[in-house]
N, C-alpha and C positions, 0 to 999 in steps of 0.2 A: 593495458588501457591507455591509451594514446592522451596526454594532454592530463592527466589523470586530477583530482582536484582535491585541497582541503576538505574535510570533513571534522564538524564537531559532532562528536559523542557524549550522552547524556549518558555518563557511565555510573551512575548510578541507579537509574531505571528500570524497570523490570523485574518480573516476580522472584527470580534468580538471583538476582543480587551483582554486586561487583565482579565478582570470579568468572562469571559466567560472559559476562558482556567484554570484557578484556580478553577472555580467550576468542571471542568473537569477531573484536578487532583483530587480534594478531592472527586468524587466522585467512581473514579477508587480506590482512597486509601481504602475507605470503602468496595470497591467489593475484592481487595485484600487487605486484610489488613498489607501484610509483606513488599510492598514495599516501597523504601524510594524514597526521589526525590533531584534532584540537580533545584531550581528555578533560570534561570537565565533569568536577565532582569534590571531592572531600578528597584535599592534598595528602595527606601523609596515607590513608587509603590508597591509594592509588597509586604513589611513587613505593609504598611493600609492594603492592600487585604487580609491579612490573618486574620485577626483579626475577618473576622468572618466564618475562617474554622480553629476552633483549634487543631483537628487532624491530618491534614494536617500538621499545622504552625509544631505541636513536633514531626514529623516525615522527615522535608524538611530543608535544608540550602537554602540559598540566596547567588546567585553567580550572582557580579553587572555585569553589560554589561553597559557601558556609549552610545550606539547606536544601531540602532534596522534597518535592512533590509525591503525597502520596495517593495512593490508588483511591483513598477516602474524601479527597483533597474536593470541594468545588470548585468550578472555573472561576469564581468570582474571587475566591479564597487564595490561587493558585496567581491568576494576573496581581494581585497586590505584594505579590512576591516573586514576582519573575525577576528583581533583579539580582536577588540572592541563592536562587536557586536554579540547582545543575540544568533544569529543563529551561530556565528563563533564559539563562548566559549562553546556552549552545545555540537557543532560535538568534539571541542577539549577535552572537557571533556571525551569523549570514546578515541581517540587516548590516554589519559594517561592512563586509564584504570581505573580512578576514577569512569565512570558510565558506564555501560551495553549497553545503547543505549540513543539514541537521538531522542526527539520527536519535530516536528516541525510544523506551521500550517502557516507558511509564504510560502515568491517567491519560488517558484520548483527552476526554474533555477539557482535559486543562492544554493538552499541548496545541489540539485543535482551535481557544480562546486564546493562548497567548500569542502561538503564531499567526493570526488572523488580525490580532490591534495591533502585532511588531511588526511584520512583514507588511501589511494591508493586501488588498485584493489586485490582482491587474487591470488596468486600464481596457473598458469592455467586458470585465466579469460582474455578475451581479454577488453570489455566493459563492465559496470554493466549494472541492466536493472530494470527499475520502475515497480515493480508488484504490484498485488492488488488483493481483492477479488469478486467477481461481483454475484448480484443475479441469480438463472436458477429453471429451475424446474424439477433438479432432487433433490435428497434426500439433496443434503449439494451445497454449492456454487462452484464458478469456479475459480481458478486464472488465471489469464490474464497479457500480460508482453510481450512486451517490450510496455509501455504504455506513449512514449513520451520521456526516454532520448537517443535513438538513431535513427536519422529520416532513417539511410542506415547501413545494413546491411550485410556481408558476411553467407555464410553457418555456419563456426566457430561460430560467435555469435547465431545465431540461436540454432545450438546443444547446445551453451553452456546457455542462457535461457531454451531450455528443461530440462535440467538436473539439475537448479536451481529452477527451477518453481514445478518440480517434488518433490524436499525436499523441498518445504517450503508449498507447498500441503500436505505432510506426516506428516505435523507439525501440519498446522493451520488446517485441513478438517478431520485429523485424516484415512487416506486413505493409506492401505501398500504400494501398488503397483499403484501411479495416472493412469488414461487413461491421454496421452498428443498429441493433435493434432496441425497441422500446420493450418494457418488462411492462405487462398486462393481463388483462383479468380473461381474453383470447384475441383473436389475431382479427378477427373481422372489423373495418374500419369504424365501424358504430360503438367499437367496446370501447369502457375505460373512461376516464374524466374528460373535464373540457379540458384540462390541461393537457393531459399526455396527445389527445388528438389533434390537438393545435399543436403542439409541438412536431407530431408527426408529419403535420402538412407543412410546417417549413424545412423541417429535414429536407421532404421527398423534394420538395422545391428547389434545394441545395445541391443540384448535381454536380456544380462547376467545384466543390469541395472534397477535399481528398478523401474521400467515406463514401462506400457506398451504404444508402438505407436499407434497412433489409424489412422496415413494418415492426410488427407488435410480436412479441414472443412471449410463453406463457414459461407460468414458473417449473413444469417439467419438463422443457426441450432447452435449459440453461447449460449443462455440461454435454447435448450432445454433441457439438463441436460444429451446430449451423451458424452460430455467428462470433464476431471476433472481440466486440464491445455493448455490454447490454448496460444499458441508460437507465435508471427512475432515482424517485424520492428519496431519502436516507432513512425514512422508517420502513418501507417496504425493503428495502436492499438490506439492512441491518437485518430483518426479520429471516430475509432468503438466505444471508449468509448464517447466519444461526441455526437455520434448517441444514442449509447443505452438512455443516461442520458435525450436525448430532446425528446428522444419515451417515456420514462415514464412519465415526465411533462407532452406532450402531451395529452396521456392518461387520464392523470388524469384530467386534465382542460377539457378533453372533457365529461367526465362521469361530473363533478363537474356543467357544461354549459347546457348537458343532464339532470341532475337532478331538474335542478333549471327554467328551460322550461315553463313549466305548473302546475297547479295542481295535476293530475295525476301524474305527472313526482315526484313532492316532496313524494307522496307519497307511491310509488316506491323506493324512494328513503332510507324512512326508514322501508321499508322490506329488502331491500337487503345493508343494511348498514354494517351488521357483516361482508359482504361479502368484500365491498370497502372496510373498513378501514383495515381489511387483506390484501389485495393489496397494499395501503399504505402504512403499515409498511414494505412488503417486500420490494417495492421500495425506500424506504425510503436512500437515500445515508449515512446518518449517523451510520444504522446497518452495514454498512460495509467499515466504514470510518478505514484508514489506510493502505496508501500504502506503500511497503517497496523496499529499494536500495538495491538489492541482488546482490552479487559480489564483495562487498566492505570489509576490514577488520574489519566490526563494524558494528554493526546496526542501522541503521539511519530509522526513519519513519516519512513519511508526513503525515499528518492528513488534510483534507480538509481546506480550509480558510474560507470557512464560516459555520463550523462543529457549532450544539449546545455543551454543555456540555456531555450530552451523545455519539454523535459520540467523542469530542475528548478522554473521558475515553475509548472508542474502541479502537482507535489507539494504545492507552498507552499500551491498555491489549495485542494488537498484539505486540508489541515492547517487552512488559517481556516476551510471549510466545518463542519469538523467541532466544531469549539469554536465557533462563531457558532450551532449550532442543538444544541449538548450531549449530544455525543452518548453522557457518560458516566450523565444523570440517562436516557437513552431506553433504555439497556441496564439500568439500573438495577432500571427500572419494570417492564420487560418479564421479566427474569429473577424480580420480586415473582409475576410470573402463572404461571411454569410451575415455581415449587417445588414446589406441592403433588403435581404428575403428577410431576417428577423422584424424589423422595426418596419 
């Protein structure tokens, strides 16, 4: 990774613990080898843990944190302690500009408040918005967004998610122009609030910006792979990604109950095994573990909380991608083109 960038690590963070998010770093260090890391968390924890990743340990400082945020923690609770804690110091560490981004595998809520009063919002955003990647079955994934930090919406924020969802699509999916559609209740232009339809009509009025609109998409054509960034609220997106997540457990625990049935069934089972464990791993949350605060002056990513090692090196790797190609001056630019149709 060309240019490759600092990164702080909330190594503390996540339902896993230390052991697990260290192995995650070190395993990210070795797929990119250029980048370095800021570890912050509880020193003497942490300089044992490395002791048995040495590439890591010559390539990472130790930055202490005397308290660590927990999953029980309030946002209100957690900001009056960002400056002692692992999650507070690693967002602070980007506002100085010592790291690139911040990677995190603790409470949303809290990382999502403290990054939002440390960082503040960009110039031309109104709200930032939790996006992410999700599996589908076209050729590359989807990003999806606003997925839980805004439960209510205006049209504003809506266009203005499209048009971040749009460059961070152009980044992570490698896509010129994304398809970007609205999440609704059906696709005929009458459906859906005053919001989402006023948003829709400056979209469609935004051709000179890099996205093509694609309209209203409903919540069961999300993974067929027609579009490439789907836009709404952060209580409807929360709710959609919550659905997606318990259809694929589902699934799988039914094929898994299916297979294990009968005799026949087992043996059924291993003819069409290359088939499951394909499924598997797309579903698998960890391949697309890393969501990012888009709107913010810094880049901040959540990695799941109960990420193995693998998913949180994913995170990591979205966190350098997105500070290695800028992706705050691509929202920047892009938001310069669709003032004049917004306002």
């Amino acid at each position: 990774m060309a240019d490759a960038p600092r990164l702080a690590i909330d190594a503390m963070g996540g339902d896993e613990g230390l052991a697990v998010m260290l192995r995650g770093v070190a395993l990210a260090r070795r797929r990119w080898p250029g980048l370095t890391f800021d570890l912050v968390g509880d020193e003497a924890a942490i300089a044992a843990a490395l002791e048995n990743h040495p590439n890591l340990k010559a390539n990472s400082q130790i930055i202490h944190a005397p308290e660590v945020i927990s999953g029980n923690d309030k946002a209100a609770q957690a900001i009056r302690r960002a400056k002692t804690t692992s999650m507070g110091i690693a967002i602070d560490r980007v506002k100085q500009g010592l790291a690139g981004a911040a990677v995190s595998a603790g409470n949303t809520g809290a990382l999502m408040s403290m990054a939002k009063l440390s960082l503040r919002t960009m110039p031309g955003i109104d709200r930032p918005a939790l996006a992410a990647l999700l599996p589908s079955l076209g050729k590359t994934d989807f990003v999806m967004l606003d997925l839980g930090a805004n439960t209510e919406c205006a049209a504003r924020n809506l266009v203005e998610f499209g048009v971040m969802g749009a460059a961070y699509a152009r980044i992570a999916l490698g896509i010129e122009r994304p398809r970007v559609s609205l999440l609704n209740i059906g696709t005929e232009d009458l459906k859906g609030t005053d919001a989402i339809r006023d948003a829709a009509t400056t979209l469609r009025s935004s051709a000179h910006l890099q996205l093509s609109f694609m309209g209203f998409i409903e919540g069961d054509k999300l993974s067929r792979g027609e579009t490439d960034v789907v836009v709404c609220d952060g209580f409807s997106g929360n709710i959609a990604l919550k659905t997606m997540e318990g259809t694929a457990r589902f699934v799988t625990d039914l094929l898994r109950r299916a297979f294990t049935s009968s005799i026949r069934s087992k043996f059924g089972f291993l003819i069409s095994r290359p088939a499951t464990e394909l499924m598997r791993h797309h579903l698998d949350p960890n391949n697309h573990n890393g969501a990012v605060f888009l709107g913010l002056n810094g880049v901040v990513v959540k990695s799941h909380g109960s990420a193995t090692d693998y998913g949180v090196a994913n995170a990591i790797g979205v966190a350098a991608k997105l500070v290695a190609e800028n992706i705050t001056s691509r929202i920047t630019d892009d938001l310069a083109n669709v003032k004049d149709v917004a306002e």
